[in-house]
C-alpha positions in Angstrom: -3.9 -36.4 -54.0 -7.1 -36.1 -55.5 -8.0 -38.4 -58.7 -10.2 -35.8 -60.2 -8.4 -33.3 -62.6 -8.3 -29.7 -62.3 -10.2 -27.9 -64.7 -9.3 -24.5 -65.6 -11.5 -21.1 -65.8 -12.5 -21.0 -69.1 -11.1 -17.4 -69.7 -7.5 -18.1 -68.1 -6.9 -16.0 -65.8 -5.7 -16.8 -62.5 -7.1 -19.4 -60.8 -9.6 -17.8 -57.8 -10.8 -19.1 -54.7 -14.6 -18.7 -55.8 -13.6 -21.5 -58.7 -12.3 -24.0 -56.0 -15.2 -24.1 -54.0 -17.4 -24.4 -57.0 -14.9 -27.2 -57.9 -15.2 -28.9 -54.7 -18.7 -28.7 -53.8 -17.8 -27.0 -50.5 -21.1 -24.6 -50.0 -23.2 -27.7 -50.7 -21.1 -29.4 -47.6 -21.3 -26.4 -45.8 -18.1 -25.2 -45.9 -16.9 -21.9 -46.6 -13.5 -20.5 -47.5 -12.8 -17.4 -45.9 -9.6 -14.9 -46.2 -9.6 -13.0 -42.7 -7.3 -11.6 -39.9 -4.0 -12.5 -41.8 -5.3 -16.1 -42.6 -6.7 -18.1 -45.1 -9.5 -21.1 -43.3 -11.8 -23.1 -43.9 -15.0 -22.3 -41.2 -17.9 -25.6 -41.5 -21.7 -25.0 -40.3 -24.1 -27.1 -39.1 -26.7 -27.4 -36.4 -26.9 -29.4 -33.2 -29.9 -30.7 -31.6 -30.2 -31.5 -27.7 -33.4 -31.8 -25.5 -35.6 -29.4 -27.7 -32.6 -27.2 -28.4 -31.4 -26.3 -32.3 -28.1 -24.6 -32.4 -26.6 -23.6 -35.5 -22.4 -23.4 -35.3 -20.3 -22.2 -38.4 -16.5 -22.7 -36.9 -13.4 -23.2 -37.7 -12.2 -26.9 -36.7 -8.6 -27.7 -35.0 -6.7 -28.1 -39.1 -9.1 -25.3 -40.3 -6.4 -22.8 -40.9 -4.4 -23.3 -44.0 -2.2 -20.9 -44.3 -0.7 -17.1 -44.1 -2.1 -14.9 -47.1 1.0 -14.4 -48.7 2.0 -17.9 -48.6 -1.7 -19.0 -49.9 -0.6 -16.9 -53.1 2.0 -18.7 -54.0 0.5 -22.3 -54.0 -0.6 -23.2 -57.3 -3.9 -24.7 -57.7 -3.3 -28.1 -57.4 -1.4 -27.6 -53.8 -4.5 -25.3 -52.7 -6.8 -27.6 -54.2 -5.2 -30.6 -51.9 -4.8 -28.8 -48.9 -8.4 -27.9 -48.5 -9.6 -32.0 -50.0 -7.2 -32.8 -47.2 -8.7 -30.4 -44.3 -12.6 -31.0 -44.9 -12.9 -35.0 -44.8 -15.1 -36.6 -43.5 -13.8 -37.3 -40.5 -13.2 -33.8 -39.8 -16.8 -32.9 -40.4 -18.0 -35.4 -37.9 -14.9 -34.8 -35.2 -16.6 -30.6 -35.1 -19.5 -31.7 -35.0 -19.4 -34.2 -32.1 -17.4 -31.6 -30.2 -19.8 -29.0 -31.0 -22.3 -31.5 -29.9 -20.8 -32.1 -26.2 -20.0 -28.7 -25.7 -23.9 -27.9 -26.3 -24.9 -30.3 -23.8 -22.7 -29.0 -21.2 -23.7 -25.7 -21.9 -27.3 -26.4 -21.4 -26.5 -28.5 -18.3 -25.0 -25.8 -16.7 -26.8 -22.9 -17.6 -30.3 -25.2 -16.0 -28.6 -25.2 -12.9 -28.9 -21.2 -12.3 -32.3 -21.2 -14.5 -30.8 -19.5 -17.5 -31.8 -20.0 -21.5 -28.7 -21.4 -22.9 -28.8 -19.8 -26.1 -28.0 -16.6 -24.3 -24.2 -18.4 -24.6 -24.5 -20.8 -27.3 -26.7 -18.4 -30.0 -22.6 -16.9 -30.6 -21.5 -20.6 -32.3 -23.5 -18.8 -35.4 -22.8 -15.2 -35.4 -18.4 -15.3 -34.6 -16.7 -14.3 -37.1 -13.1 -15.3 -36.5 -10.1 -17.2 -37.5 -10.0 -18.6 -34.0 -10.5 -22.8 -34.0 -13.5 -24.0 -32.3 -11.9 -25.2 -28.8 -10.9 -21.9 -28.5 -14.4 -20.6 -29.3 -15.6 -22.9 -27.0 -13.3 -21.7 -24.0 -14.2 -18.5 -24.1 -18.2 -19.1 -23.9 -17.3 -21.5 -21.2 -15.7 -18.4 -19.3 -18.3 -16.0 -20.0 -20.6 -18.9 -18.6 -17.9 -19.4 -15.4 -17.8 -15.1 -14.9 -21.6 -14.8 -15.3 -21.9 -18.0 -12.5 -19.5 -16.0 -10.2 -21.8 -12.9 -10.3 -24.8 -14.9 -9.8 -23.3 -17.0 -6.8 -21.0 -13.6 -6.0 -24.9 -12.3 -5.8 -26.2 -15.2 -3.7 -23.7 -15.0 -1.0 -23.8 -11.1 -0.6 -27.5 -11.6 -0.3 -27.3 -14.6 2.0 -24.7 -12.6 4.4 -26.7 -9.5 4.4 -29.8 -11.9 5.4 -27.1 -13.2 7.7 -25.5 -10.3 9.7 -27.8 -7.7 10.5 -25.8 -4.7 12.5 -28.8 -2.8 13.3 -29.1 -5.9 15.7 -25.3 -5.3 16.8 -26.4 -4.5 20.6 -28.7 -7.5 20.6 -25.8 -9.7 20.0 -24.5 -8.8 23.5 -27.2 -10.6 25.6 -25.7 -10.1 29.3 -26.0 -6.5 28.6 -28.7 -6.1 26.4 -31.3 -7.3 29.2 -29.5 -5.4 31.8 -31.0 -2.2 33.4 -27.1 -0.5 33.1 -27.2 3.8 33.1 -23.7 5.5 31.9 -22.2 8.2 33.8 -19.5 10.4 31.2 -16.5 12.0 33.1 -15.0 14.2 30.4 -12.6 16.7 30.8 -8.7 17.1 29.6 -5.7 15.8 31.3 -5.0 16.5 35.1 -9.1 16.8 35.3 -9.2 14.2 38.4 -11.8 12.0 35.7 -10.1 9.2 35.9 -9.3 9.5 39.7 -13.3 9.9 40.1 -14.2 6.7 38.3 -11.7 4.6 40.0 -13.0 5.7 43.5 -16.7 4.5 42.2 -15.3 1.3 40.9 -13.0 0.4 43.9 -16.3 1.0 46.1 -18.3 -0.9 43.9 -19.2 -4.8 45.4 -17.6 -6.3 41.5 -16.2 -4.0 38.7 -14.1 -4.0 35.7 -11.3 -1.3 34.4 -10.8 -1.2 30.5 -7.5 0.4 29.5 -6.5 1.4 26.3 -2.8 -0.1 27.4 -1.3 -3.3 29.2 0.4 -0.2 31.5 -2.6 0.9 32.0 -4.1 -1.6 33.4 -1.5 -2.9 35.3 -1.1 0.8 36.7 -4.7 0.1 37.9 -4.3 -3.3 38.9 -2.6 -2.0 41.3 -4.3 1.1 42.3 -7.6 -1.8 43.1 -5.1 -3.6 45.0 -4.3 -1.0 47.3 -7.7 0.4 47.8 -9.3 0.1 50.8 -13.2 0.3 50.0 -14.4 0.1 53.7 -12.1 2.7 55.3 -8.5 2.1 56.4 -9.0 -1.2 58.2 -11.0 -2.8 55.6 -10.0 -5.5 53.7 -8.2 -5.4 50.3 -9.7 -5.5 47.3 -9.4 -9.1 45.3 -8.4 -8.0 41.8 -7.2 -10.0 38.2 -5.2 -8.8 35.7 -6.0 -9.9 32.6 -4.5 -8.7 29.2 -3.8 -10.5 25.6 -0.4 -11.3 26.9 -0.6 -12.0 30.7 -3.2 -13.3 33.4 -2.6 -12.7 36.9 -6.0 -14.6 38.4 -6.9 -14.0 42.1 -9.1 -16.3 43.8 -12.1 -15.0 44.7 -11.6 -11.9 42.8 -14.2 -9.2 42.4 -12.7 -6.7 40.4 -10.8 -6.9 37.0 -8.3 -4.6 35.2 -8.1 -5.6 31.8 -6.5 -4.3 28.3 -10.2 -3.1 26.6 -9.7 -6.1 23.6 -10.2 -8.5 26.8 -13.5 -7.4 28.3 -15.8 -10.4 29.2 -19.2 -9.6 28.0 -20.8 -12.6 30.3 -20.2 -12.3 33.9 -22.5 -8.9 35.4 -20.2 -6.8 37.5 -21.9 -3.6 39.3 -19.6 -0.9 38.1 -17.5 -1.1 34.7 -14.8 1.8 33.7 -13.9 2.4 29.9 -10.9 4.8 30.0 -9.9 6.5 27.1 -13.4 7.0 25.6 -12.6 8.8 22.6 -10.6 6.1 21.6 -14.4 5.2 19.6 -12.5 7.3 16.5 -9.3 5.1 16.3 -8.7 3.9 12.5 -7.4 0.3 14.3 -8.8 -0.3 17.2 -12.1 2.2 17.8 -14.2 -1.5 17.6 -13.1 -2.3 21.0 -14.4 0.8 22.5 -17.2 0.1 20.5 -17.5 -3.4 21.7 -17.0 -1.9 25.4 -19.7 0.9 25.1 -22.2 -1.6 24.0 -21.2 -4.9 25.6 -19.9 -4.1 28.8 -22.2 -6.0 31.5 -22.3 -3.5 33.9 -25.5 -1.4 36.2 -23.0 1.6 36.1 -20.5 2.2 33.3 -18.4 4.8 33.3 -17.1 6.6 30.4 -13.9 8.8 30.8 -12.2 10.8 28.8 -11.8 13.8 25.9 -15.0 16.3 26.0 -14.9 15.6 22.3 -16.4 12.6 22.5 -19.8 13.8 24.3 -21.5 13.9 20.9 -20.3 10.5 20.5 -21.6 9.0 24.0 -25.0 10.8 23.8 -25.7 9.2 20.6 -25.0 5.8 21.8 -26.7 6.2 24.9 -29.7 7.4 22.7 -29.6 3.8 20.7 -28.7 1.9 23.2 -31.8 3.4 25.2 -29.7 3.4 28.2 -30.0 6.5 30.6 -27.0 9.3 30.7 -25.2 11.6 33.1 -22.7 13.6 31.7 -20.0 15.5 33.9 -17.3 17.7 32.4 -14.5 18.3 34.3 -11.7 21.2 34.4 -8.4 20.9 34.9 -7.1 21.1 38.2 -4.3 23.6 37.6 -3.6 25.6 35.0 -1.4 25.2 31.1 0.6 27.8 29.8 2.4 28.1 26.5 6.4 29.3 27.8 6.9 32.6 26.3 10.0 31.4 24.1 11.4 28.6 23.0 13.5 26.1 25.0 16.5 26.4 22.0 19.4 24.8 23.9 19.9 21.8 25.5 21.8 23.9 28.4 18.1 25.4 28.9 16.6 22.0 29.9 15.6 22.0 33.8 15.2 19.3 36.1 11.0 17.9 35.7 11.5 18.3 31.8 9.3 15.8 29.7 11.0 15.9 26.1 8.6 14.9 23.5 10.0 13.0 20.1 8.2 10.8 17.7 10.3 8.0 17.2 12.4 5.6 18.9 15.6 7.0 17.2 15.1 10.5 18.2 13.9 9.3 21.6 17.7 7.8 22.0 19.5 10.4 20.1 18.0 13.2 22.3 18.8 10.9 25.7 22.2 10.6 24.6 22.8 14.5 23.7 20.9 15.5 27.3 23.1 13.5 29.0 26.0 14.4 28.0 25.2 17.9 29.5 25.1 16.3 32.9 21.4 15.3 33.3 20.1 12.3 34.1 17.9 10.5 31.8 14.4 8.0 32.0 13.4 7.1 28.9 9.7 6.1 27.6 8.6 4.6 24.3 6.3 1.9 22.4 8.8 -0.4 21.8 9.5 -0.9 25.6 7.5 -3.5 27.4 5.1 -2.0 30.3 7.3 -3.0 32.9 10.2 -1.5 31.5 8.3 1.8 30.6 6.8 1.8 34.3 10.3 1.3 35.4 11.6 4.4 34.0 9.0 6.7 34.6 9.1 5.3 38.8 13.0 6.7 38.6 11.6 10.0 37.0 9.0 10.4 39.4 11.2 9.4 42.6 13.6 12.1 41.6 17.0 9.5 40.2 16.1 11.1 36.7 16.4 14.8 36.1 14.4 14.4 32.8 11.8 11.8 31.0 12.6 12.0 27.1 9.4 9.9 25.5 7.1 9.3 22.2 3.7 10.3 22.4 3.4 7.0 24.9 3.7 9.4 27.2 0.5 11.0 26.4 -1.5 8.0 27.7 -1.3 7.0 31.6 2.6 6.9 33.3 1.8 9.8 36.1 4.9 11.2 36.3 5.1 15.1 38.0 5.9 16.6 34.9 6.8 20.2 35.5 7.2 20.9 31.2 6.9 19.3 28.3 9.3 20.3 25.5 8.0 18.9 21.7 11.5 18.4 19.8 8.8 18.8 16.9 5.5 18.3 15.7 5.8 15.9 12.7 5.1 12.1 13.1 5.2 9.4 10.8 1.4 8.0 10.2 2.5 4.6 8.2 2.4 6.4 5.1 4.6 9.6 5.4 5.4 12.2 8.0 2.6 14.7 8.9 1.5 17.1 11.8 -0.1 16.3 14.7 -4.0 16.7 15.0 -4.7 19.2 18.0 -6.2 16.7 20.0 -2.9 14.9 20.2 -0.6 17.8 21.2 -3.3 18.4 24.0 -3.7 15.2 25.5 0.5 15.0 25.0 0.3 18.5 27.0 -1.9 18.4 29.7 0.8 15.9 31.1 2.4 18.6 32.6 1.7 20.7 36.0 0.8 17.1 37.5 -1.7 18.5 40.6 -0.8 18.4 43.9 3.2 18.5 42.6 3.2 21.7 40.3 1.1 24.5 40.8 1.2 25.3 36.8 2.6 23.2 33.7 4.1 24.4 30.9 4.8 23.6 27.5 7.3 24.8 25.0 8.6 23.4 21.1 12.4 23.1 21.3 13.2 25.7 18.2 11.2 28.6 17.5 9.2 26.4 14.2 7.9 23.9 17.1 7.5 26.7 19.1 5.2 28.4 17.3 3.2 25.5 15.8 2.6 24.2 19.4 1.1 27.6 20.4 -1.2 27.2 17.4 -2.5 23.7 18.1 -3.0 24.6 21.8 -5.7 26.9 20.6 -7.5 25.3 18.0 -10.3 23.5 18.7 -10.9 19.8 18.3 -13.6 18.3 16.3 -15.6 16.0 18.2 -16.1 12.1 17.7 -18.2 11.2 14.9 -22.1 10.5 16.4 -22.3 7.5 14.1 -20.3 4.8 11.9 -18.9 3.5 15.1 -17.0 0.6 13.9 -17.7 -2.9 15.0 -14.7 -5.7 14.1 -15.5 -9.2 13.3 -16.2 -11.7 15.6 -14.9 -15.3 14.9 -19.3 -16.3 15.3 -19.7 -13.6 12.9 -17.1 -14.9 10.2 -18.8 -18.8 11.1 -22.2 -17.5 10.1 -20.8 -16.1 6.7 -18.8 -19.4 6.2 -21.9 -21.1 6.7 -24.4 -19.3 4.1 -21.8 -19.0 1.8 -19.4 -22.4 1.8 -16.3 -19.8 2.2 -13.4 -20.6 4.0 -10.9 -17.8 2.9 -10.4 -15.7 5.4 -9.8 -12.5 3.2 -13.4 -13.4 1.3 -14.9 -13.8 4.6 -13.3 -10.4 6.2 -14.5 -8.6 2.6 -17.9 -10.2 2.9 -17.9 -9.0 6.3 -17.0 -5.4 5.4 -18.7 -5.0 1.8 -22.2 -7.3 2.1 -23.8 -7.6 5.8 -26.5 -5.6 6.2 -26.3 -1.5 7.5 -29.0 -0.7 7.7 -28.3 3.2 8.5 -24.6 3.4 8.9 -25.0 3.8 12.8 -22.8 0.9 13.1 -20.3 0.1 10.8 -18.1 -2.9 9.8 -14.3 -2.3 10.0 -10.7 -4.5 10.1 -7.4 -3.1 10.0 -4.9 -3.4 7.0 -2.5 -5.7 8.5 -5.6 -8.3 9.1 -6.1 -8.3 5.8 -2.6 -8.7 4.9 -1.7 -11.3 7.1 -5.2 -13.1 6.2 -4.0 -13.4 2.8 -0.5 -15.5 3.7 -2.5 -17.4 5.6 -5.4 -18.6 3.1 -2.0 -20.9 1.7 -2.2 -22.9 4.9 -4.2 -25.9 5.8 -6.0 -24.1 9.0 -9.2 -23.5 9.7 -11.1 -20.0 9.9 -10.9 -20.2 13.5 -7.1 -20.6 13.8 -6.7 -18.0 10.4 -8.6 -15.4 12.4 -6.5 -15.8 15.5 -3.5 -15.8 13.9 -4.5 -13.0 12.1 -4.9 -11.0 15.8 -1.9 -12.1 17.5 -0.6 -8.4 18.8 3.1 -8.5 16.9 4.8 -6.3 14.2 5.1 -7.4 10.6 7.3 -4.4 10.0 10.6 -5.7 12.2 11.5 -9.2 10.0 12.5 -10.9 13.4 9.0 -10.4 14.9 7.4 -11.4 11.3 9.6 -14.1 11.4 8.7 -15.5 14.7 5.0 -15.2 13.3 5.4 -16.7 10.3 6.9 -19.8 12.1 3.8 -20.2 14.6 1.4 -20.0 11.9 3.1 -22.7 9.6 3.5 -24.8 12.8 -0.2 -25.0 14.0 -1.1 -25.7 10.2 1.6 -28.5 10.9 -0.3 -29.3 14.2 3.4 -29.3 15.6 3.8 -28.6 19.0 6.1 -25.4 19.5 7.4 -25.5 23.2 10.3 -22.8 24.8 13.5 -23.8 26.2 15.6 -21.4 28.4 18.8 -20.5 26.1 21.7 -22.8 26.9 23.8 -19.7 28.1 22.1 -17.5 30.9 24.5 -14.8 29.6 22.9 -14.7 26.0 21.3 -11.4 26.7 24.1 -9.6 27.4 25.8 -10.3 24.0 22.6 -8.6 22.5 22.2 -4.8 21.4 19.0 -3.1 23.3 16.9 -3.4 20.0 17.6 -6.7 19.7 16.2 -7.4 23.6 13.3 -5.3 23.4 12.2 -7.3 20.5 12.9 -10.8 22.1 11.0 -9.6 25.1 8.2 -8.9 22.4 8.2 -12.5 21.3 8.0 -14.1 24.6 5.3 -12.0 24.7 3.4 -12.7 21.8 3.7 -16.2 22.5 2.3 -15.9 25.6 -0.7 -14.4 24.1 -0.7 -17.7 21.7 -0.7 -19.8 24.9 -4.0 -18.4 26.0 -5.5 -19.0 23.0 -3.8 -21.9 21.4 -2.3 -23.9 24.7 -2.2 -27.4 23.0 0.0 -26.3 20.4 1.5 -23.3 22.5 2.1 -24.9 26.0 5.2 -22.7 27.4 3.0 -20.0 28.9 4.4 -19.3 32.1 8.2 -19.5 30.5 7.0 -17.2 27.9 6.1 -14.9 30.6 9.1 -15.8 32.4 11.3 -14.9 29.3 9.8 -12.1 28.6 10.0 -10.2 32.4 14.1 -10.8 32.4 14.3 -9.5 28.7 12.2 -6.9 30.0 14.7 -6.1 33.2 17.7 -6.2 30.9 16.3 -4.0 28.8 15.9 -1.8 32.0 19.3 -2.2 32.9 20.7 -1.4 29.2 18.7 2.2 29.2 20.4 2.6 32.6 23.9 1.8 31.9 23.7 4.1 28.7 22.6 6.9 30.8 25.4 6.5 33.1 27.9 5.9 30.4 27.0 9.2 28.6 27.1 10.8 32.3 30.2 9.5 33.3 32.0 10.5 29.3 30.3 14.5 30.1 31.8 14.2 33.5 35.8 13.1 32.0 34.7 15.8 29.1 34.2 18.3 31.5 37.4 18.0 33.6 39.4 17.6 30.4 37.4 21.0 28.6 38.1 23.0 32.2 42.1 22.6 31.7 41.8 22.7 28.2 39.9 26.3 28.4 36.1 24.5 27.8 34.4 22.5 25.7 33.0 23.3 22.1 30.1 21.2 20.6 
């Protein structure tokens, strides 16, 4: 309580806060008392000094608030007169100031470290006009200090990867081939063409090759097309071939040739003749980069290019860049592709040679189950199945045990099978988003599969209802766009996302895959940085972990689907091991029988993660050593699946065949 008495205006009337501070001497003290933002404070000025620096401050210490408006009211004179003697000691005085003090200095210390004047932050300490007490003040120029850093280091390291990463130099980076004398040869032309049949000749001649395949059934089919070639007439000796895909590696001695999935290709060992099937595959959202990586890197004298006519542009515009010479040969199909003049319309209408076309795995089993309960025998073909088992149901198609092949749009790519017809059940496909139709190029490529040459002497292809029907005729006449002659996109390489890390002291992944896509240098769009959603999903759960970039980016690769949780699962659990540095071996399953208690979704996706894992074990074999079990595993899931699809086509068989002897005494059966 203060020993001074209060003297009263001289007229009486209600004691103001302009008579307290007259009172008390604040102005002289440099204090004010200020009524603002639903408070009543006290704000104290002053000025700091530091290296050469003078920075004013009026602020509001930590007990500078007094109170509410409404409750400042009702305090008489002596209680407002207290609180404020109370607030503005001494002490408090020099507590602000000594805070202001530090706070200047680290201002000014930091702001010298990116070259800046530090009165661009600290000039505010005069000029706020707030309620707010100083430490808060004080926060929020250190964040503007913190936000303006970021942009300046944010700056930095976009200019320092751009300096870094220069794609214009993309085709440099691939140093077997860039000093090679190589020369492309483009066979283009649309299914049942002979193109592929052409390259594989060249390359089983050649003295060393390599096949690219968009598909592990692909290049197994090839694998063993090599095998059995003879290059040197009938008596000469076979051709020594490896398979190698993400997933499996079949390593001859001595080998010559390769068949490979396209993500494997080895850029360093020369081969004389390399074939990249599928060429128009440079316009895929996911995966176009390998192709890209192919066209560019593949250390070949001869490298041929097969596939769509669409992607001529495409190829000539490469071979321009690359300054690597270019035959181009387009092909026609062997026989001809007619539209039937009506729609198929009931199942009884399906013929023996039938390909029927759904877009899901669902439908694919649905449709099986519906054609053969009508008496026909089924294969069936679709992305969930492993290669084995799809080859395996297309071998009893094409040696006549199946009447009819019901299949995704897997079909579309490899599996020769002497298709007499395909049927489209629709034309409607989910893309990951929602359900739309099919481009043209699709329903062509899904098309040509029938009238296989040298089997049929015409295919034809019809939509299941009239709708389909008609919307099929439509997309076999509109013409396809070509390939886009640049923005080829080009993936990052683990080097690649090293260098960044390096310039810039990131070890995120997901900074280092946006740094990768948003700040190395284009230089005219020719080539352009890409990576897929799901990388940059999974790159995100796996900044938590203690792993390095290296292991992030593999993990981030490993060919499984987050969408079905016991795949994700199975993921999840490798990726949290490794950061563990746990070894994760297999074990067979204690019962031999275990598959047979599972449904068929359930085996074709543990014949999935053996084969993920597998892919792990390449990669990863210290932590991942079960390689050959994996494989193992995954080739009896595979045949069981096999055996599953093959049981439930005799099962529905055998149910028409009771059906039908029960309908003919009963007078027929209705469905």
């Amino acid at each position: 309580m203060s020993d001074h008495p209060v003297s009263l205006p001289a007229d009486n009337t209600e004691p103001d806060d302009a008579f307290l501070e007259r009172e008390l001497g604040l102005a002289a003290r440099g204090i004010e008392l200020v009524k603002m933002e639903g408070r009543v404070f006290l704000r104290f000025s002053g000025e700091v000094q530091y290296e050469g620096l003078r920075v004013p401050y009026r602020l509001v210490p930590g007990r500078g608030v007094l109170a509410k408006p409404s409750k400042w009211r009702k305090m008489d004179l002596l209680a407002r007169r207290e609180l404020i003697e109370e607030r503005t000691n001494e002490q408090d005085l020099q507590r602000l100031h000594a805070e202001t003090a530090e706070f200047v200095r680290d201002i000014a210390e930091d702001a010298d470290e990116f070259g800046w004047d530090p009165m661009t932050f600290l000039d505010v300490l005069d000029e706020l006009e707030t309620s707010e007490p100083a430490e808060y003040v004080f926060q929020r120029i250190s964040q503007r200090l913190t936000h303006a850093a970021e942009r300046e280091e944010e700056e930095r390291h976009a200019a320092r990867t751009k300096e870094s990463i220069n794609l214009a130099e993309y085709p440099q980076s691939f140093e077997v081939a860039s000093r090679m004398q190589r020369k492309f040869i483009a066979l283009l032309g649309p299914t049942n063409s002979g193109k592929t049949h052409r390259a594989m000749e060249a390359l089983a001649k050649a003295g060393s090759g390599v096949y690219l395949a968009p598909l592990r059934l692909l290049a197994l089919e090839n694998y063993e097309r090599l095998q059995a070639a003879r290059p040197h007439g009938a008596h000469g000796d076979a051709i020594k071939v490896s398979l190698i895909t993400g997933e499996e590696r079949r390593l001859e001695e001595g080998a010559t040739h390769v068949a490979s999935t396209v993500e494997m290709l080895d850029t360093r060992t020369p081969v004389d003749v390399a074939v990249i099937d599928e060429i128009q595959m440079l316009a895929d959202r996911d995966r176009g980069a390998a192709w890209t990586t192919a066209v560019v890197g593949a250390p070949a004298k001869v490298v041929y290019l097969v596939g769509a006519p669409e992607a001529r542009r495409a190829i000539e515009a490469l071979a321009e860049r690359l300054e690597v010479p270019l035959e181009v040969h387009v092909l026609k199909r062997m026989g001809p592709l007619a539209m039937e003049p009506s729609a198929v319309r009931k199942l009884s209408n399906l013929r023996r040679g039938d390909a029927v076309i759904c877009f899901s795995r669902r439908e694919v089993l649905m449709w099986r189950d519906m054609i053969t309960e009508k008496g026909l025998s089924v294969a069936t073909v679709y992305g969930n199945l492993s290669p084995e088992v799809r080859r395996a149901q297309a071998e009893r198609f094409r040696e006549g045990q199946a009447d009819i092949v019901v299949g995704t749009d897997a079909l579309a790519m490899g599996l020769n099978m002497p298709i007499a017809r395909i049927v489209m059940t629709t034309t409607v496909k989910y893309n990951g988003v929602g359900e739309e139709e099919i481009p043209a190029a699709l329903a062509k490529q899904i098309a040509g599969r029938a009238g296989r040459y040298g089997v049929h002497e015409e295919g034809f292809v019809a939509g299941y209802d009239d709708d389909t029907h008609q919307v099929m005729r439509a997309l076999m006449k509109e013409k396809i766009p070509p390939v886009a002659a640049t923005g080829f996109a080009v993936a990052p390489s683990l080097e690649q996302l090293h260098r960044i890390s390096a310039v810039t002291g990131e070890t995120s992944l997901v900074k280092l895959l946006k740094r990768f896509v948003h700040n190395i240098d284009v230089p005219d769009g020719f080539f352009y940085p890409r990576i897929t959603e799901e990388q940059n999903e999974r790159a995100e759960w796996l900044d938590t972990l203690p792993l390095s970039v290296a292991e992030k980016f593999m993990l981030s690769l490993v060919p499984i689907s987050s969408r079905v949780p016991m795949l994700q699962s199975s993921w999840e659990h490798w990726a949290l091991s490794l950061a563990k540095k746990k070894v994760v071996k297999l074990q067979p399953h204690p019962n031999p029988q275990h598959l047979f208690y599972m449904n068929l979704q359930e085996v074709e996706d543990t014949c999935r993660v053996y084969s993920a894992y597998a892919w792990l074990g390449y990669r990863e074999p210290e932590y991942f050593p079960s390689i050959e079990l994996a494989s193992a595993l995954a080739r009896e899931a595979a045949e069981r699946v096999d055996a599953m699809l093959q049981q439930q086509n005799s099962a529905a068989r055998k149910r028409q065949g009771q059906g039908g002897k029960q309908g003919g005494k009963q007078g027929g059966r209705r469905r």
